[in-house]
RODRENDREN-568097 format. One record per residue: residue in three letters; chain; x, z, y of N, C-alpha, C in turn. Coordinates in Angstrom, 1 decimal. Last residue first. Example, Ala and Ser with C-alpha at 12.3 -4.5 7.8 and 13.67 -1.06 7.14 Angstrom:
2
SITE Ser A 12.8 7.1 -2.2 13.7 7.1 -1.1 12.9 7.9 0.0
SITE Ala A 13.2 7.8 -5.7 12.3 7.8 -4.5 13.2 7.8 -3.3
***
This chain:
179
SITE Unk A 35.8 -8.4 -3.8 36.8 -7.4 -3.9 37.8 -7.4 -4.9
SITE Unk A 33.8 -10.4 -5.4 35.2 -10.5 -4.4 36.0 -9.8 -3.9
SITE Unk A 32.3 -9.1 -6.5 33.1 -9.7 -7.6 33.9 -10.3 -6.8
SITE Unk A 30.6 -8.0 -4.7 31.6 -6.8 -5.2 32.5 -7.4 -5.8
SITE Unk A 29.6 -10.3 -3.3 30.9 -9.6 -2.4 31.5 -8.2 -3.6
SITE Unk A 28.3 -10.9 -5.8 29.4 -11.5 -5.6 30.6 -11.1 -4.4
SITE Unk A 26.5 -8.8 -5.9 27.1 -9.0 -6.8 28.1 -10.0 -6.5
SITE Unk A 25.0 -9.2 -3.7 25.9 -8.0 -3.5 27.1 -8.3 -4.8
SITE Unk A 23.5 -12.0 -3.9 25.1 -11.7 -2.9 26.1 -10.1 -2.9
SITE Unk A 21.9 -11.5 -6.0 23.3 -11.9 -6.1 24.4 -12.0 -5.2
SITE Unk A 20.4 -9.4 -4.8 21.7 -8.9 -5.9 22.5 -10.0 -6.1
SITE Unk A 19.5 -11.2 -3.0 19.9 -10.0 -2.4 20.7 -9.5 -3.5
SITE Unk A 18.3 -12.7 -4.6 19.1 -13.2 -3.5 20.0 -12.6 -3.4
SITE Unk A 16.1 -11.1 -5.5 17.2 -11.9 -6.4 18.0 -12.1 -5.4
SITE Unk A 15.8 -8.1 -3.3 14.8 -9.5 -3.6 15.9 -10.0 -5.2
SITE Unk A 15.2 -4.8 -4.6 15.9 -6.2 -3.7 15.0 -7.5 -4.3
SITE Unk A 14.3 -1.4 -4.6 14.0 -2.9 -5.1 14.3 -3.9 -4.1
SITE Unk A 16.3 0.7 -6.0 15.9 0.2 -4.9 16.0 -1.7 -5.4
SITE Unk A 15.7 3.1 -8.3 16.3 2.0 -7.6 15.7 1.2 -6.8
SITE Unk A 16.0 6.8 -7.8 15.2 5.6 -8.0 15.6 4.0 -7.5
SITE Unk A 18.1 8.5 -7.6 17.8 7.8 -8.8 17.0 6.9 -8.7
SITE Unk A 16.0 10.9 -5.6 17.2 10.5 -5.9 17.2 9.9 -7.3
SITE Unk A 12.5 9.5 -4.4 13.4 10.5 -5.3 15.0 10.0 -5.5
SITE Unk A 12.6 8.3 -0.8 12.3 8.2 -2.6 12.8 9.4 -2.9
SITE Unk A 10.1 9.9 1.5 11.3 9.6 1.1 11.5 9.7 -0.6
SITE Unk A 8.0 9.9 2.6 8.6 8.4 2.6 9.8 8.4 1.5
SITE Unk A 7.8 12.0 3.4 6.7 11.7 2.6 7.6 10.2 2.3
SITE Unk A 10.1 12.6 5.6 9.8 13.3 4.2 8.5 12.5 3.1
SITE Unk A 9.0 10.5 7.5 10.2 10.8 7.0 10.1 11.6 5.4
SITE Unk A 6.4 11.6 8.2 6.7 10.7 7.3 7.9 10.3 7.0
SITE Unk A 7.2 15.0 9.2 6.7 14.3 8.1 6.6 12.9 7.7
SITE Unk A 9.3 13.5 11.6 9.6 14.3 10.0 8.7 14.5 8.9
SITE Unk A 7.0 12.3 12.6 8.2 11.6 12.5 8.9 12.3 11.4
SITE Unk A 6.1 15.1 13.6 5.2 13.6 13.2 6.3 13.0 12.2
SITE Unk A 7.3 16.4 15.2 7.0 17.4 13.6 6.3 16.1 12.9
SITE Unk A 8.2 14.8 17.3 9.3 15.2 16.5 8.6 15.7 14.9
SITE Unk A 5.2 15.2 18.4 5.9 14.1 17.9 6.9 14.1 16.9
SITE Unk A 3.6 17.9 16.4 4.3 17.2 17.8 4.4 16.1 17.4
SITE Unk A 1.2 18.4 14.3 2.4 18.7 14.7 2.3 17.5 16.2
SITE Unk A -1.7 18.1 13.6 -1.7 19.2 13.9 0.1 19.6 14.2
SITE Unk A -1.6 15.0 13.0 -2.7 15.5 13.9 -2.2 16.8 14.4
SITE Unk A -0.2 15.8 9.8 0.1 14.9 11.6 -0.2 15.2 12.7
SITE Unk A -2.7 17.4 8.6 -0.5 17.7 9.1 -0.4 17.2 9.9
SITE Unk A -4.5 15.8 8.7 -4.9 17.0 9.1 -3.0 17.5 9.6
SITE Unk A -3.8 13.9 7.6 -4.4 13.1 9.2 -4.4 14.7 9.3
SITE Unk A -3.2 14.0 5.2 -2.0 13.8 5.9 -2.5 14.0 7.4
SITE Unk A -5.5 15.5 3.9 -4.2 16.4 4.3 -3.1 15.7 5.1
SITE Unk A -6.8 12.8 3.9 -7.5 14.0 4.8 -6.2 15.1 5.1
SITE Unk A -5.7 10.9 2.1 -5.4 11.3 3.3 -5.8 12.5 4.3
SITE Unk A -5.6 12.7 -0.2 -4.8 12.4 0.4 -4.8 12.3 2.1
SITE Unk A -8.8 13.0 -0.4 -7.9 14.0 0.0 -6.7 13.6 0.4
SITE Unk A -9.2 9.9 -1.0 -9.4 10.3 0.5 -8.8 11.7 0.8
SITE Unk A -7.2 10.1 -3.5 -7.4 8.9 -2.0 -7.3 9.4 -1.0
SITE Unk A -9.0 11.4 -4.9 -7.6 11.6 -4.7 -7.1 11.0 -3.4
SITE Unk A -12.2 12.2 -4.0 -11.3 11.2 -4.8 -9.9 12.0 -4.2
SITE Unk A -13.6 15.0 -3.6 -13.4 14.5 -2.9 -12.3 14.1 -4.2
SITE Unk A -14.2 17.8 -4.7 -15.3 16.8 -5.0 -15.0 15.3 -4.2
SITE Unk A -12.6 19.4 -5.3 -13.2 18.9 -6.9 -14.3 18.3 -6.3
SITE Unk A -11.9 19.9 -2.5 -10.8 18.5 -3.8 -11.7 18.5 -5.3
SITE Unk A -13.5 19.1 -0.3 -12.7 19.9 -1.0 -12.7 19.4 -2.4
SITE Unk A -13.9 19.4 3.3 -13.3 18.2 2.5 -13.3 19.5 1.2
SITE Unk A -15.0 20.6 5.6 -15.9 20.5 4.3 -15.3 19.2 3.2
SITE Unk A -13.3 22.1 7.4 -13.5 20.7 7.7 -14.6 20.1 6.8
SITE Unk A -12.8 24.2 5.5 -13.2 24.6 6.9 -13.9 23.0 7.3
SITE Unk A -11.4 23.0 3.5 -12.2 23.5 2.9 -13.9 23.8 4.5
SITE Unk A -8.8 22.4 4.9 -10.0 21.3 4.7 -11.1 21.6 4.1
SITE Unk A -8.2 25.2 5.6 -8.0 24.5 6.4 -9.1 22.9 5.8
SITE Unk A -7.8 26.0 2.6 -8.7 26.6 3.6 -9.1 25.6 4.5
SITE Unk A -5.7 24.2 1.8 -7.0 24.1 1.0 -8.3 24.4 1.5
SITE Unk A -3.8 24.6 3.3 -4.2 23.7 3.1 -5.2 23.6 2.5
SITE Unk A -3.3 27.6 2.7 -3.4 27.3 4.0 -3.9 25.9 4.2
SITE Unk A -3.0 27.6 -0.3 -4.2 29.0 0.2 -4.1 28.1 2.0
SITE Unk A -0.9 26.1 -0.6 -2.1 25.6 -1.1 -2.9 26.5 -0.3
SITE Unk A 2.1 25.0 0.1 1.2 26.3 1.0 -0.4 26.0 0.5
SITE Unk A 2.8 23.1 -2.1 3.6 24.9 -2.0 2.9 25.7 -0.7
SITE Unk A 0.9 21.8 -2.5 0.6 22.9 -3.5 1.8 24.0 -3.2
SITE Unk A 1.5 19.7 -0.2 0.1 20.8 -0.3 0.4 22.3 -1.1
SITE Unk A 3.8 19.4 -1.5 4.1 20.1 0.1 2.7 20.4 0.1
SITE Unk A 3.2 17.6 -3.8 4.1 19.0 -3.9 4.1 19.9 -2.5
SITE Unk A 1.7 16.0 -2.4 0.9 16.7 -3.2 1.7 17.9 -3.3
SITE Unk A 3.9 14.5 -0.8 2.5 15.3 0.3 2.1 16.3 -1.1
SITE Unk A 4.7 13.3 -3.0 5.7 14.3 -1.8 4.3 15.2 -1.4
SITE Unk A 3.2 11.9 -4.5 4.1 13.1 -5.3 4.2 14.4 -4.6
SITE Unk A 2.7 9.7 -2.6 1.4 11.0 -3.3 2.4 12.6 -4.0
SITE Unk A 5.3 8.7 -2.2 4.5 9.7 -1.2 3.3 10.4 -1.7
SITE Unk A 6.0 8.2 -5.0 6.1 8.8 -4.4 6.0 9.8 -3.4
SITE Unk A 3.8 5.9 -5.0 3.6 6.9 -6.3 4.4 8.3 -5.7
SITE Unk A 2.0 4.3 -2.3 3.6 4.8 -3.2 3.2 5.8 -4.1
SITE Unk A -1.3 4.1 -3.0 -0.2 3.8 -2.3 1.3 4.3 -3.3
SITE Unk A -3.4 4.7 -4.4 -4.0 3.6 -3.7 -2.4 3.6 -3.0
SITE Unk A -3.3 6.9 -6.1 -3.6 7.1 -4.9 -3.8 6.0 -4.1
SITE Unk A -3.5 5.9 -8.9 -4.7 6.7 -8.2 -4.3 7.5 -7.1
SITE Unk A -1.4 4.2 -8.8 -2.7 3.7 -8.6 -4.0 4.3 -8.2
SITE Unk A 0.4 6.0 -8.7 0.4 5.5 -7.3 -1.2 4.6 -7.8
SITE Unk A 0.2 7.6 -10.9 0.2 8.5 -9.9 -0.1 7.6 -8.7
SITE Unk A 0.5 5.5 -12.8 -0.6 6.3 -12.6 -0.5 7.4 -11.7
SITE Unk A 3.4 5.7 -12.9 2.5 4.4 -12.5 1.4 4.7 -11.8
SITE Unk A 4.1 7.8 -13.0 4.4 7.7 -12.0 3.6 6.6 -11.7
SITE Unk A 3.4 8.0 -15.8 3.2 8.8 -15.2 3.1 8.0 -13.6
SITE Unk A 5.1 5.9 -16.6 3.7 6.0 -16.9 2.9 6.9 -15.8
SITE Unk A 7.7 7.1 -16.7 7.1 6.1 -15.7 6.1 5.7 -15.9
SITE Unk A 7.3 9.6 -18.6 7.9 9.7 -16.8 7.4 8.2 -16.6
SITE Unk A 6.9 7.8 -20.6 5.7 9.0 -20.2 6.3 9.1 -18.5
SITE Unk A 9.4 6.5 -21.6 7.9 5.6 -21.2 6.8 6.8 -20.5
SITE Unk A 10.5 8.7 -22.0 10.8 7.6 -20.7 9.8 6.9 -20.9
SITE Unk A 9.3 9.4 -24.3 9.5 10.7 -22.9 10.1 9.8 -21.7
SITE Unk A 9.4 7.5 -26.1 8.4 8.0 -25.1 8.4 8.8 -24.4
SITE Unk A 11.8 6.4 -27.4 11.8 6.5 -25.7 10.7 6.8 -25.4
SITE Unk A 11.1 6.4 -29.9 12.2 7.2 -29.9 12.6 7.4 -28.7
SITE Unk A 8.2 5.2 -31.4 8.6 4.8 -30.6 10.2 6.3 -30.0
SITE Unk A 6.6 6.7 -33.5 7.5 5.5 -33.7 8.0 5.0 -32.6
SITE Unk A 6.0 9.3 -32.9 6.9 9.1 -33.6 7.7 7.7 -34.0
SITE Unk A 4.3 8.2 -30.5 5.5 9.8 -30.7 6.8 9.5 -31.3
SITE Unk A 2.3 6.5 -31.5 3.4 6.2 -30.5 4.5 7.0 -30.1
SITE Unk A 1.4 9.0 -32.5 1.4 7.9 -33.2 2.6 7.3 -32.8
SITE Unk A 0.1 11.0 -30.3 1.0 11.4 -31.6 1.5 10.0 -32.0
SITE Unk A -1.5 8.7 -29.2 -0.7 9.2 -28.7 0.1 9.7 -29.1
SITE Unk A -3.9 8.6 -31.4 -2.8 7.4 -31.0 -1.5 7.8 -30.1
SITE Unk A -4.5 11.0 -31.2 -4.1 10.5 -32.3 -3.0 9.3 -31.9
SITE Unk A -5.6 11.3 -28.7 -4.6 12.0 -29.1 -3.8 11.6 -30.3
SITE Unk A -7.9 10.0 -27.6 -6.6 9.0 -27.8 -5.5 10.0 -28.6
SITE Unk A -9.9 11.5 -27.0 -10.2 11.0 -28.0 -8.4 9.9 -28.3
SITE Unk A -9.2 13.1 -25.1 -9.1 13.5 -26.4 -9.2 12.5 -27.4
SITE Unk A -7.2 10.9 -22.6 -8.4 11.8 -23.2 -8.1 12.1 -24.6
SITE Unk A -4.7 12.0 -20.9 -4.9 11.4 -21.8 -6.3 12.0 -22.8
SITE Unk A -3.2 13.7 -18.6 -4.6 13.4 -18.6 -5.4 12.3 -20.0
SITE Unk A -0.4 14.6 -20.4 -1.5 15.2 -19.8 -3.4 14.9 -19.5
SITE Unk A 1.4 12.6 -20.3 0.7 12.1 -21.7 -0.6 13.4 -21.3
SITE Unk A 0.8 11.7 -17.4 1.1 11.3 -18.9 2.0 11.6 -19.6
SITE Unk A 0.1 14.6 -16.0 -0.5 13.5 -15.7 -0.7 12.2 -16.9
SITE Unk A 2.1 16.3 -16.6 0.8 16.8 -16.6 -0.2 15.6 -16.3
SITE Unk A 4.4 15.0 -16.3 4.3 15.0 -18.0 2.5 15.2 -17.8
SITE Unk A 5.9 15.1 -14.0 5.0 14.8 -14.2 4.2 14.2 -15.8
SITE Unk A 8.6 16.3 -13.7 8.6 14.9 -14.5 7.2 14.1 -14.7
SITE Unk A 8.0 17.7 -11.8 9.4 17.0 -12.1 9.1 16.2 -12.4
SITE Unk A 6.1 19.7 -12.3 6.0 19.2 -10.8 6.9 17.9 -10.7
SITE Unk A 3.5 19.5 -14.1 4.8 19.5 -13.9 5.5 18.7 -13.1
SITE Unk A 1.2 20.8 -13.0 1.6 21.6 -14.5 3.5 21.0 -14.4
SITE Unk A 0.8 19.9 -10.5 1.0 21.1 -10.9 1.8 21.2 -12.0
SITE Unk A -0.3 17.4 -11.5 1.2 17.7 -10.7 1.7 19.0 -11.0
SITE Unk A -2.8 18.5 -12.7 -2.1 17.6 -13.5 -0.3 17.9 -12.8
SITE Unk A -4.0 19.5 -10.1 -3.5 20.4 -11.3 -2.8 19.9 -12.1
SITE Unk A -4.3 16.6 -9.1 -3.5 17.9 -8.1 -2.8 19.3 -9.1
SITE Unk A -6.2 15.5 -10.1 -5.1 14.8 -9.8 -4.1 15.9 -9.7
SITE Unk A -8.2 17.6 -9.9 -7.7 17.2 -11.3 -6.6 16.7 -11.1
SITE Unk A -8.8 17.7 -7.8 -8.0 18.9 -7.6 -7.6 18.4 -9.1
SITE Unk A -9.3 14.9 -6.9 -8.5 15.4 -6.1 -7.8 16.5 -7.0
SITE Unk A -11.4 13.9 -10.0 -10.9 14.0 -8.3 -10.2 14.8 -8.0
SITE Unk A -11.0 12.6 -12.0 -11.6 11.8 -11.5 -11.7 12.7 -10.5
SITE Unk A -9.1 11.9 -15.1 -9.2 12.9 -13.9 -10.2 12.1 -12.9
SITE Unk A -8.3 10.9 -17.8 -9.2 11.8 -17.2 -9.6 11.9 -15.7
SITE Unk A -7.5 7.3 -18.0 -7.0 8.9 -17.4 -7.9 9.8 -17.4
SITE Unk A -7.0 5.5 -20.7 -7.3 5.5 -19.4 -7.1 7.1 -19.3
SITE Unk A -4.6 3.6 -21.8 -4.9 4.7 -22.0 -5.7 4.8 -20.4
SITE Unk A -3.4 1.0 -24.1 -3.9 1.3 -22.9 -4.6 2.7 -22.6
SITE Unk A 0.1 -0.1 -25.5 -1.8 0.9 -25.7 -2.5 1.6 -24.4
SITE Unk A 2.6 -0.7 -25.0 1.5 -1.6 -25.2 -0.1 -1.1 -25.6
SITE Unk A 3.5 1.7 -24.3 4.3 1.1 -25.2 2.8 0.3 -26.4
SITE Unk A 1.0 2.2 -22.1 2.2 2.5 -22.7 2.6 1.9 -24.2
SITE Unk A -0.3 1.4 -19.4 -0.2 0.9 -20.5 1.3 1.6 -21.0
SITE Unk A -3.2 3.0 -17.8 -2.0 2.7 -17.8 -1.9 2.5 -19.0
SITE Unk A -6.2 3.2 -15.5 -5.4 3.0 -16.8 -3.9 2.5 -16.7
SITE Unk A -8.3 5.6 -13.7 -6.6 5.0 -13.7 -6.6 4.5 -15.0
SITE Unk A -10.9 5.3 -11.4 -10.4 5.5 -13.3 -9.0 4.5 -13.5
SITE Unk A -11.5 3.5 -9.4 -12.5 5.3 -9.7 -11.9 5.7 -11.0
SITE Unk A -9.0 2.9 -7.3 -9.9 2.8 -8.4 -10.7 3.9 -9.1
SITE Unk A -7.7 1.3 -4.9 -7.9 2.8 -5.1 -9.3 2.9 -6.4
SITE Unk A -7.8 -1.0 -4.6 -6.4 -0.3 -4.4 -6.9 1.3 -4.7
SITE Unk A -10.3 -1.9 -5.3 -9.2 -2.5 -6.1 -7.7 -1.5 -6.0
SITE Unk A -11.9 -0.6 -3.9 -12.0 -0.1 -5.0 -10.4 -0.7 -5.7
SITE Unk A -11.1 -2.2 -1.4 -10.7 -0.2 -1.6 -10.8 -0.3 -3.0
SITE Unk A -12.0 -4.6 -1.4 -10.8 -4.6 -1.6 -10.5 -2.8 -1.9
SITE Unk A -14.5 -5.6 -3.0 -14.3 -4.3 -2.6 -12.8 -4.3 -2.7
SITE Unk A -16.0 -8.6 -2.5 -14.8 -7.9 -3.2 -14.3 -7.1 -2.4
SITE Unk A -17.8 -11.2 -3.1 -17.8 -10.4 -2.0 -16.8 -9.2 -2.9
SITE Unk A -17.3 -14.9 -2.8 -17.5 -13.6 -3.4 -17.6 -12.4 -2.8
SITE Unk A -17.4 -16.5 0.4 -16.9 -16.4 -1.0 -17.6 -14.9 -1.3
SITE Unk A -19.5 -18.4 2.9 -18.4 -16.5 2.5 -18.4 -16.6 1.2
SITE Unk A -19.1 -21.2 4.4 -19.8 -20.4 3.4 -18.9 -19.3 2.9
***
């Protein structure tokens, strides 16, 4: 007998991001592609244009609030942000970052190019633009130009730590505490 029936996509890829900041749940404005896309825009670095950016109107208050009593919200906002960057792509927060910054620095040639295909971002989820620009790049290089883009799409930001198992820090931590 077949159990429940459960949209594994909707779960990895959700029609409405929330994220929790310094315990207050905030859901996101944006609901497609070019929303996702102008949010990065506004900042490409720290992604500020996403959170505290897509934060509806009606939370602003609470958001001010959390401002001032909290003394780390601009570090709760960068990883907020980045939270909500990977749930509304259904994958690494990073590789949405990478491909999104490498759309928006040739946008007039990427935009055309899926616009031509009939993909186009204020009407198409984040998700599937996503992919539509990667299968469109790949598709359209060699092997070698293959391999470099996910190479680059793959690749973390400098600073980000790299996640080990336990195991794994305690043996580094003891071959360093045996030096």
């Amino acid at each position: 007998m077949a159990g429940p029936s459960v949209d594994l996509l909707a779960q990895l890829r959700p029609d409405r991001v929330t994220v929790t900041v310094a315990g207050h749940p905030f859901i996101l404005t944006a609901q497609c592609a070019a929303q996702w896309i102008s949010a990065i825009a506004v900042d490409p670095e720290d992604l500020y244009g996403i959170v505290p950016g897509l934060i509806a109107d009606d939370d602003v208050d609470t958001m001010t609030a959390l401002c001032d009593t909290h003394p780390d919200m601009g570090t709760r906002w960068f990883w907020a942000s980045r939270t909500a960057l990977g749930r509304a792509a259904g994958r690494d927060w990073w590789w949405a970052h990478n491909l999104s910054r490498k759309c928006l620095g040739v946008w007039p040639y990427i935009n055309g190019m899926l616009l031509r295909q009939g993909i186009n971002s204020r009407t198409s989820t984040y998700p599937d633009w996503l992919d539509a620009c990667y299968s469109m790049l790949w598709e359209r290089g060699d092997e070698e130009a293959q391999t470099k883009l996910d190479l680059e799409l793959n690749m973390k930001p400098a600073g980000l730590p790299v996640a080990q198992s336990p195991g794994a820090t305690r043996a580094m931590m003891a071959a360093f505490a045996a030096d």
